[in-house]
KEGU-415673 format. One record per residue (C-alpha): residue in three letters; residue number from 1; x, y, z. Coordinates in pm, whole numbers, plus 50000, padded with zeros to 5 digits. Example, Ala and Ser with C-alpha at 12.3 -4.5 7.8 and 13.67 -1.06 7.14 Angstrom:
2
<pt residu="ALA" num="1" c1="51230" c2="49550" c3="50780"/>
<pt residu="SER" num="2" c1="51367" c2="49894" c3="50714"/>
***
This chain:
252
<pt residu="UNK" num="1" c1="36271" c2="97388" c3="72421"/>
<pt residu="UNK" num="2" c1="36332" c2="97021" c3="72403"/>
<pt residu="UNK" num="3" c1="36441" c2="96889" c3="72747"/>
<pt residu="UNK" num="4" c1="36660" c2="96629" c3="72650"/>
<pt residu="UNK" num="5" c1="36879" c2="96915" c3="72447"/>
<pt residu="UNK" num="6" c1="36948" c2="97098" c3="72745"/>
<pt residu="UNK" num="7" c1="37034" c2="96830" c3="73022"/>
<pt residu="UNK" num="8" c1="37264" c2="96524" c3="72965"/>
<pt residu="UNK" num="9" c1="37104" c2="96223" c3="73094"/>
<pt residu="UNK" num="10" c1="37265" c2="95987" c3="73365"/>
<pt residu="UNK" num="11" c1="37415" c2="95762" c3="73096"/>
<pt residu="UNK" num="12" c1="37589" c2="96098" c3="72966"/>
<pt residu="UNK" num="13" c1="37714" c2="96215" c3="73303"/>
<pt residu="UNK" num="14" c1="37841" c2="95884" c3="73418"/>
<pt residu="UNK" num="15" c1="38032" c2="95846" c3="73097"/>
<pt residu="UNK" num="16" c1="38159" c2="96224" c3="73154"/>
<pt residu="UNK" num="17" c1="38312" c2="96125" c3="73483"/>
<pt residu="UNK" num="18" c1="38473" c2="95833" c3="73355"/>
<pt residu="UNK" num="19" c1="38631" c2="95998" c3="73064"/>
<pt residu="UNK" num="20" c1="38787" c2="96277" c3="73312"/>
<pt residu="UNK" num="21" c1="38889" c2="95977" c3="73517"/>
<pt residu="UNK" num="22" c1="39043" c2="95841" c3="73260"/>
<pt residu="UNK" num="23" c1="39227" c2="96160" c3="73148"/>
<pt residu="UNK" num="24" c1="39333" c2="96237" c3="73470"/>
<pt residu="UNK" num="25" c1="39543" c2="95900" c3="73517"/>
<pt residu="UNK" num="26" c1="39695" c2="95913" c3="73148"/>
<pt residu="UNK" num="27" c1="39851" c2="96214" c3="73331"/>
<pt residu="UNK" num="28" c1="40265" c2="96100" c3="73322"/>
<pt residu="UNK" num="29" c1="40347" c2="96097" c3="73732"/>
<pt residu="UNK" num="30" c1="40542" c2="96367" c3="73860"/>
<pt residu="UNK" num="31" c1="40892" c2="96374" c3="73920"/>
<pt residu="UNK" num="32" c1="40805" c2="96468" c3="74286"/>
<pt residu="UNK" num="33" c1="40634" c2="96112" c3="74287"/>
<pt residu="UNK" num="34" c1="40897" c2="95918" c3="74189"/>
<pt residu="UNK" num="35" c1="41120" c2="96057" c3="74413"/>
<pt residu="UNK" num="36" c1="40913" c2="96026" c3="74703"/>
<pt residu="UNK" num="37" c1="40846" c2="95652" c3="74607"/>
<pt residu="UNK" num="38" c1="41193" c2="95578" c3="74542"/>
<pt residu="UNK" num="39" c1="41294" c2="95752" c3="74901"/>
<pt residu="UNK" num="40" c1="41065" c2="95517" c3="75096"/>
<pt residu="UNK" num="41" c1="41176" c2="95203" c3="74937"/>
<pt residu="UNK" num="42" c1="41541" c2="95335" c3="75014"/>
<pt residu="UNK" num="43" c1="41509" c2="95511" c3="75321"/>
<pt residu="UNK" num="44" c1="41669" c2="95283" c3="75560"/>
<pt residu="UNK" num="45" c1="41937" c2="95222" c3="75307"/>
<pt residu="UNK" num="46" c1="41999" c2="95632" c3="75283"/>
<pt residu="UNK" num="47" c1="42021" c2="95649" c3="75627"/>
<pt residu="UNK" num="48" c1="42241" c2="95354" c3="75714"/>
<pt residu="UNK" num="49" c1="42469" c2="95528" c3="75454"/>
<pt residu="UNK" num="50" c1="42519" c2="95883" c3="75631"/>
<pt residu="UNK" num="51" c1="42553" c2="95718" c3="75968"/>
<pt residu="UNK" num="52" c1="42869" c2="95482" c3="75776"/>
<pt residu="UNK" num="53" c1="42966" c2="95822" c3="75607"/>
<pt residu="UNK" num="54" c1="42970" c2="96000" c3="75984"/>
<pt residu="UNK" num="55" c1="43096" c2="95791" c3="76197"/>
<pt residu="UNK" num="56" c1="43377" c2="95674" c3="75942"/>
<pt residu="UNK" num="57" c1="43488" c2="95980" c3="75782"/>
<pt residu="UNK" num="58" c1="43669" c2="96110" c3="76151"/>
<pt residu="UNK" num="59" c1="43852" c2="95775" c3="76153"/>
<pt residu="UNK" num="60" c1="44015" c2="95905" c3="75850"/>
<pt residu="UNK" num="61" c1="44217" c2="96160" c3="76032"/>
<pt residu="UNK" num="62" c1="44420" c2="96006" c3="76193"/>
<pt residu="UNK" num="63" c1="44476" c2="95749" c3="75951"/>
<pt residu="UNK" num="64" c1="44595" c2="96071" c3="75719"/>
<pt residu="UNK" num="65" c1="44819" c2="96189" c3="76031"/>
<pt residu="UNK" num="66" c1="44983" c2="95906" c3="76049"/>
<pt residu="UNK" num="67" c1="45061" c2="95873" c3="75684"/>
<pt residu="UNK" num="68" c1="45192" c2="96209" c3="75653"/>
<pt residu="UNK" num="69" c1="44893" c2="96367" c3="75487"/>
<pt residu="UNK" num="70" c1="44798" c2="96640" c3="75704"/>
<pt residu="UNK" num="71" c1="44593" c2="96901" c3="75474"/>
<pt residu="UNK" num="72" c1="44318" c2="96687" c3="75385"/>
<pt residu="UNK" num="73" c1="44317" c2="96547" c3="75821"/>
<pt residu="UNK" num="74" c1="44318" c2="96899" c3="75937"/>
<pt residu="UNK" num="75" c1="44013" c2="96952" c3="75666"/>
<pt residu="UNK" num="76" c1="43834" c2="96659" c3="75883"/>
<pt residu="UNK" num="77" c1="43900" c2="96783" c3="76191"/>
<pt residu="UNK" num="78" c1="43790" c2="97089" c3="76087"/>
<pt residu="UNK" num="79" c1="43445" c2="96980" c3="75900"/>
<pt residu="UNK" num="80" c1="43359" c2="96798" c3="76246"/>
<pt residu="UNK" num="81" c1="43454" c2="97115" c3="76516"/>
<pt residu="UNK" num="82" c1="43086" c2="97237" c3="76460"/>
<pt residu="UNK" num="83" c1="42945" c2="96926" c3="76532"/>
<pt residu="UNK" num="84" c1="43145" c2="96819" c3="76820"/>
<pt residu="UNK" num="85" c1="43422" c2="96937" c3="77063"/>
<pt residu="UNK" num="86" c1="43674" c2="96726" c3="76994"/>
<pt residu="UNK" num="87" c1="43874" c2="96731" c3="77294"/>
<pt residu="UNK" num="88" c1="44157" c2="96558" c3="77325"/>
<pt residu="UNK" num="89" c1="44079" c2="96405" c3="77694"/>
<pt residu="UNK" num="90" c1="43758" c2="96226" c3="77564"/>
<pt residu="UNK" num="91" c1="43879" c2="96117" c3="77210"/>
<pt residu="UNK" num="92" c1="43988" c2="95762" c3="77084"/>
<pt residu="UNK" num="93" c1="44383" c2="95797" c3="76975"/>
<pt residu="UNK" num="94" c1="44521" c2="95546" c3="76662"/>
<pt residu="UNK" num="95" c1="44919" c2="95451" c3="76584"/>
<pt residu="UNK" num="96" c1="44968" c2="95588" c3="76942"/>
<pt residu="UNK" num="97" c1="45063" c2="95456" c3="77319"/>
<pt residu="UNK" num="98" c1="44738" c2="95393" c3="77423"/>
<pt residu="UNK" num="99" c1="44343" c2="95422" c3="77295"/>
<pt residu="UNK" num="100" c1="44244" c2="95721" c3="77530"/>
<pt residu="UNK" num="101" c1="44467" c2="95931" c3="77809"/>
<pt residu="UNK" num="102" c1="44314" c2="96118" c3="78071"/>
<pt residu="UNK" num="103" c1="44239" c2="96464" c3="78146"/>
<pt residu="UNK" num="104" c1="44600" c2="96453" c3="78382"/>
<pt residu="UNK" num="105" c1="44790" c2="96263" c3="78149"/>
<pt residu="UNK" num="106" c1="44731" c2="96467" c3="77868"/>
<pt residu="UNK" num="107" c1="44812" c2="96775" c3="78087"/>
<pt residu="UNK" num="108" c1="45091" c2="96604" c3="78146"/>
<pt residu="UNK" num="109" c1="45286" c2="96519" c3="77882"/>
<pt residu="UNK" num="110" c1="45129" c2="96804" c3="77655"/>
<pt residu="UNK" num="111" c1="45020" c2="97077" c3="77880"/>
<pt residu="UNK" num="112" c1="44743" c2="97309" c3="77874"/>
<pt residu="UNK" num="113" c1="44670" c2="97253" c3="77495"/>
<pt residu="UNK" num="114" c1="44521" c2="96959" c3="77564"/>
<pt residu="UNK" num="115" c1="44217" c2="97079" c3="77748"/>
<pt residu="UNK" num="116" c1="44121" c2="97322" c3="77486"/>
<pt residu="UNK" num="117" c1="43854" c2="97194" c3="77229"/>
<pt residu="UNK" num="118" c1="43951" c2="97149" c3="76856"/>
<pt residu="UNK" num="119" c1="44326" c2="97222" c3="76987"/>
<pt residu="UNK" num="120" c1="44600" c2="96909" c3="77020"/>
<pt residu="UNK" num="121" c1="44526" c2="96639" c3="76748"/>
<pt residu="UNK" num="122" c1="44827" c2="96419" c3="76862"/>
<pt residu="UNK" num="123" c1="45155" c2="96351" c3="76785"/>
<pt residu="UNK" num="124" c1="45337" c2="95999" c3="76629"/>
<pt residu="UNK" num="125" c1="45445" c2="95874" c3="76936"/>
<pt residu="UNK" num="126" c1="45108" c2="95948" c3="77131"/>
<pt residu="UNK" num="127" c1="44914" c2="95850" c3="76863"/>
<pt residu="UNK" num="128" c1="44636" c2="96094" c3="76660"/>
<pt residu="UNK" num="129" c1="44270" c2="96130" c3="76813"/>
<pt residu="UNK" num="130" c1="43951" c2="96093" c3="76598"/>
<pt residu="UNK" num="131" c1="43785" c2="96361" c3="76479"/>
<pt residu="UNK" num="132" c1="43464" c2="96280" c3="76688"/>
<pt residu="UNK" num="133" c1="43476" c2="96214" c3="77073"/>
<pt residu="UNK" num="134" c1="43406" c2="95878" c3="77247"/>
<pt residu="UNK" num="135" c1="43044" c2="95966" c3="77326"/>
<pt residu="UNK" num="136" c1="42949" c2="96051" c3="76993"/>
<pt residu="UNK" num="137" c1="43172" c2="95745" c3="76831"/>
<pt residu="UNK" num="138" c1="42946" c2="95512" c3="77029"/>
<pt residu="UNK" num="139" c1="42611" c2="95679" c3="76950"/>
<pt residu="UNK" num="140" c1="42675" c2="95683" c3="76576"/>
<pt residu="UNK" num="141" c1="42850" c2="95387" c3="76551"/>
<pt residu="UNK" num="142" c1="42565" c2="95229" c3="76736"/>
<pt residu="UNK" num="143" c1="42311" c2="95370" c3="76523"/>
<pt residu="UNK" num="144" c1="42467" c2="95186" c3="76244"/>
<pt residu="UNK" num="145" c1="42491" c2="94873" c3="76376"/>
<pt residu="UNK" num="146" c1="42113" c2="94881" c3="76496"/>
<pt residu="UNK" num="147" c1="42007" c2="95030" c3="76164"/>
<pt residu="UNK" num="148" c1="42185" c2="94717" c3="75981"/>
<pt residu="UNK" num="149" c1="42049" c2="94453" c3="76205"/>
<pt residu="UNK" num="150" c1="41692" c2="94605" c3="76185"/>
<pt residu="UNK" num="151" c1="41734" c2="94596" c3="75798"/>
<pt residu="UNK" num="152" c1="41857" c2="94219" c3="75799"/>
<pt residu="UNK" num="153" c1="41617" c2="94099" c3="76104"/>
<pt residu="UNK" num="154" c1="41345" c2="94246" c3="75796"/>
<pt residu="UNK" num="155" c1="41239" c2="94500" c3="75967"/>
<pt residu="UNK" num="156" c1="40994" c2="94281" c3="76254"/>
<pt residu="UNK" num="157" c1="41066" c2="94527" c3="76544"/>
<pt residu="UNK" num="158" c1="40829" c2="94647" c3="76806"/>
<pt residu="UNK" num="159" c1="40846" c2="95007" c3="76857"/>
<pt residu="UNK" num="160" c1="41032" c2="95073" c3="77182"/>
<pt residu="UNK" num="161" c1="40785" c2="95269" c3="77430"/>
<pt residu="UNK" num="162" c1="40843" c2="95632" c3="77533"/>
<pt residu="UNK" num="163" c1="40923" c2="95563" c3="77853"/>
<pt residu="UNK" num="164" c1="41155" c2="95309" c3="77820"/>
<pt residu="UNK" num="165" c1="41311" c2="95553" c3="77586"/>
<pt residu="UNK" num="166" c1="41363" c2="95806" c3="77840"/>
<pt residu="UNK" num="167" c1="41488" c2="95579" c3="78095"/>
<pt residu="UNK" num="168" c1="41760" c2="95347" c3="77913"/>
<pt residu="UNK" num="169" c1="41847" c2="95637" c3="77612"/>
<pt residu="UNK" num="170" c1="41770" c2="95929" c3="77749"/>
<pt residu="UNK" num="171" c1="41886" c2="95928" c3="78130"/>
<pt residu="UNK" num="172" c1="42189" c2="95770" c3="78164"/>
<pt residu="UNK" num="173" c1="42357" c2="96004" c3="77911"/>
<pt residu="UNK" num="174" c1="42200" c2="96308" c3="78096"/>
<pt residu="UNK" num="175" c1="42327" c2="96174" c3="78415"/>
<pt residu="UNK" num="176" c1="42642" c2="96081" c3="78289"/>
<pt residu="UNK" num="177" c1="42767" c2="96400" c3="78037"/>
<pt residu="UNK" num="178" c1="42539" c2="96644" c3="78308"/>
<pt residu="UNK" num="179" c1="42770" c2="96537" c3="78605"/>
<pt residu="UNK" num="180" c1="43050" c2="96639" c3="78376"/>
<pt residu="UNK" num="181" c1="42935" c2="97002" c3="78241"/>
<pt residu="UNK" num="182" c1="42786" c2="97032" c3="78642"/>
<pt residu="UNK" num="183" c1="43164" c2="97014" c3="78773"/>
<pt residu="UNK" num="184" c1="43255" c2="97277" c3="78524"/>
<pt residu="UNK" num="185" c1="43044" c2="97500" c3="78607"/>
<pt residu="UNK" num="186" c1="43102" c2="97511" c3="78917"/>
<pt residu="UNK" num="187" c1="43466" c2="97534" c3="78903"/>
<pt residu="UNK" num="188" c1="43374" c2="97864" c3="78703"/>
<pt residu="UNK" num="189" c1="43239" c2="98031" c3="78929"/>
<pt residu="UNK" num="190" c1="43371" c2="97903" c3="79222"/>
<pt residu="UNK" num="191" c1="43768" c2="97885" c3="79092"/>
<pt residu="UNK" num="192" c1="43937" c2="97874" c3="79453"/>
<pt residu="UNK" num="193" c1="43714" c2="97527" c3="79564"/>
<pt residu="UNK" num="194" c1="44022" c2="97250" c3="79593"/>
<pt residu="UNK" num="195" c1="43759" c2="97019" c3="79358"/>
<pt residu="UNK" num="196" c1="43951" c2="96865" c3="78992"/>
<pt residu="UNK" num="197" c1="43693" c2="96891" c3="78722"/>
<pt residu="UNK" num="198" c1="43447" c2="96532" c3="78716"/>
<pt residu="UNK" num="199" c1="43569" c2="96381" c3="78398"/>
<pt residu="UNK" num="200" c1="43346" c2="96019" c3="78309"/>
<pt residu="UNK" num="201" c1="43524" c2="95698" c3="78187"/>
<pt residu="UNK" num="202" c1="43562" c2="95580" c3="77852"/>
<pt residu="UNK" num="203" c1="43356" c2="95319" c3="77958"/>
<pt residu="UNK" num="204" c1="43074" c2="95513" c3="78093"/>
<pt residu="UNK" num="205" c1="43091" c2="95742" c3="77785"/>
<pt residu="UNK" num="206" c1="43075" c2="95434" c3="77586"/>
<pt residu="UNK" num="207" c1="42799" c2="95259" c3="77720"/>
<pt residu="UNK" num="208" c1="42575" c2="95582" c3="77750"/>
<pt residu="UNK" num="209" c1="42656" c2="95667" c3="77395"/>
<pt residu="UNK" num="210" c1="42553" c2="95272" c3="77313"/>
<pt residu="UNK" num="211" c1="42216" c2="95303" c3="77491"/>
<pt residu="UNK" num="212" c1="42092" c2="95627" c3="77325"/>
<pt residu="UNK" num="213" c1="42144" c2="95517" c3="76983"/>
<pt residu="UNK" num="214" c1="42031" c2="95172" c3="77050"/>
<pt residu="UNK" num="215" c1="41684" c2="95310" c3="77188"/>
<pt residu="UNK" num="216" c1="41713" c2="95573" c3="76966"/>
<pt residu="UNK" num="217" c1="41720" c2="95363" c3="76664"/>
<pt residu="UNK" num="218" c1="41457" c2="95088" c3="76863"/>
<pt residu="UNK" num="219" c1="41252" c2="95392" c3="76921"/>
<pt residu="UNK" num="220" c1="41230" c2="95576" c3="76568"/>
<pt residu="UNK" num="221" c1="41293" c2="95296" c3="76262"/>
<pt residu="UNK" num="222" c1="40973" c2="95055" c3="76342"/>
<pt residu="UNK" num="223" c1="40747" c2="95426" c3="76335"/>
<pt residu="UNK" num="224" c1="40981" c2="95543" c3="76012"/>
<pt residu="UNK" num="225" c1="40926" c2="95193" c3="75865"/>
<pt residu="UNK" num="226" c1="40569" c2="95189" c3="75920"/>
<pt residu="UNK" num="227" c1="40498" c2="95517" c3="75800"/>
<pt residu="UNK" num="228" c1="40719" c2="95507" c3="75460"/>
<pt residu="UNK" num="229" c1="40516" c2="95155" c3="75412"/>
<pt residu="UNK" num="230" c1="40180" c2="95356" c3="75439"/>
<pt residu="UNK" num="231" c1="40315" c2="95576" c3="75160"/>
<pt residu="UNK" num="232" c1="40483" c2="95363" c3="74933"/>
<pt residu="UNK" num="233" c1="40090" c2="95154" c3="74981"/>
<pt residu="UNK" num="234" c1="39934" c2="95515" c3="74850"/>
<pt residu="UNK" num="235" c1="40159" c2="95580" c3="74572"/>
<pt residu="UNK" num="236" c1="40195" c2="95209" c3="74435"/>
<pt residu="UNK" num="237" c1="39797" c2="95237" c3="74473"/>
<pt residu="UNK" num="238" c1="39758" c2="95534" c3="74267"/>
<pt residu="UNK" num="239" c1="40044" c2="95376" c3="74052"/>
<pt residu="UNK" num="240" c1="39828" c2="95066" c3="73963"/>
<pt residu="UNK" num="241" c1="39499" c2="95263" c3="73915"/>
<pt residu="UNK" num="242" c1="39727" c2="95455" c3="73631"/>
<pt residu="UNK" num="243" c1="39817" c2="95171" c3="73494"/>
<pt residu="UNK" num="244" c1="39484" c2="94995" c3="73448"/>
<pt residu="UNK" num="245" c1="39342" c2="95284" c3="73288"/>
<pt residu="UNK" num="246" c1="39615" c2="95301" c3="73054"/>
<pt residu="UNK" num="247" c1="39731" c2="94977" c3="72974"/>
<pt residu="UNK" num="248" c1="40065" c2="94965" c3="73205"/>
<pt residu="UNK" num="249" c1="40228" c2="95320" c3="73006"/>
<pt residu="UNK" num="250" c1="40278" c2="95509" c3="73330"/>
<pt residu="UNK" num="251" c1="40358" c2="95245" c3="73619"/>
<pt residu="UNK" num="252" c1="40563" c2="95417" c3="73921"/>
***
């Protein structure tokens, strides 16, 4: 049998691969693709977004409160009890006396309902509390204003180390909220000690809650940023290979 009918010849197999080549990229891109790409241009954008959305939704409760529109506040307070405790003693108050009362002035001038979580919202002359609690106000809020500023200083931020992490995010919250569920606890289970419960500042709670979602943000957006660049790099690659191949039909 004649050789040259049974094996294709270099010429023939190098053309072969170039025609699957070819067929492969004339492939439209996948939906799945697109998405992705589109997320990693966006993603700081999406993100900025849901922390505007969470920190400013629970100012709307109070806002309703005051304006006579309870159903829809009570349907804010409620969508936030799972994600935070609410309580009245550690909460910012609008349209009232003051921004925050204490654990004993609440007790006070409202009784035991304000120490229970989820429970006393506020009233018009003492003003109505947000639907999220000082701590988490100040993380959130904080997040936000780091993720804008990262997005307008374009992005040029060194990743914050672990370590420094731990020590300006991470431990002065712990120290701070730990001493408070500590006291508790103790108080539990040993009712009859002549102790009050350690309640922190709206200061402290403040300025822990800034910290952690300064480093927080310092920490994760330069690694996020870096990593959706490496991604959006592969799929505009495999974008432009498409496009050569094809004369421009398929472009991501």
């Amino acid at each position: 049998m004649d050789r040259s009918m049974s094996e294709p010849t270099p010429e023939e197999i190098l053309a072969e691969a170039q025609r699957r080549r070819a067929q492969r990229a004339t492939r439209r891109p996948s939906a799945a693709d697109r998405l992705l790409l589109w997320f990693v241009r966006h993603w700081l954008a999406i993100v900025n977004l849901g922390a505007l959305l969470y920190v400013g939704v629970p100012f709307l409760a109070p806002v309703l409160m005051h304006a006579g529109a309870e159903p829809p506040a009570r349907a804010i307070y409620a969508l936030y009890r799972p994600l935070c405790h609410q309580l009245p003693f550690r909460s910012w108050y609008l349209f009232g006396e003051q921004p925050a009362y204490t654990y004993d002035q609440l007790r006070q001038m409202v009784g035991e309902e304000a120490l229970v979580p989820h429970g006393y919202v506020g009233d018009p002359e003492l003003g109505y509390k947000v639907a999220l609690c000082q701590r988490d106000v100040a993380i959130y809020g904080t997040i936000l204003l780091a993720g804008l500023a990262f997005g307008l200083s374009r992005r040029r931020w060194r990743p914050l180390p672990l370590w420094a992490y731990l020590a300006f995010g991470v431990v002065p919250i712990a120290v701070d909220g730990g001493a408070q569920i500590l006291s508790y606890i103790v108080l539990t289970l040993f009712p009859t000690l002549p102790l009050p419960p350690l309640e922190s500042t709206p200061l402290r709670r403040t300025a822990t809650g800034f910290l952690f979602g300064l480093s927080t943000v310092w920490l994760a957006y330069p690694r996020l940023q870096e990593t959706a660049e490496e991604v959006r790099a592969a799929l505009e690659g495999k974008g432009r290979a498409a496009d050569r191949l094809t004369g421009g039909r398929f472009s991501l």
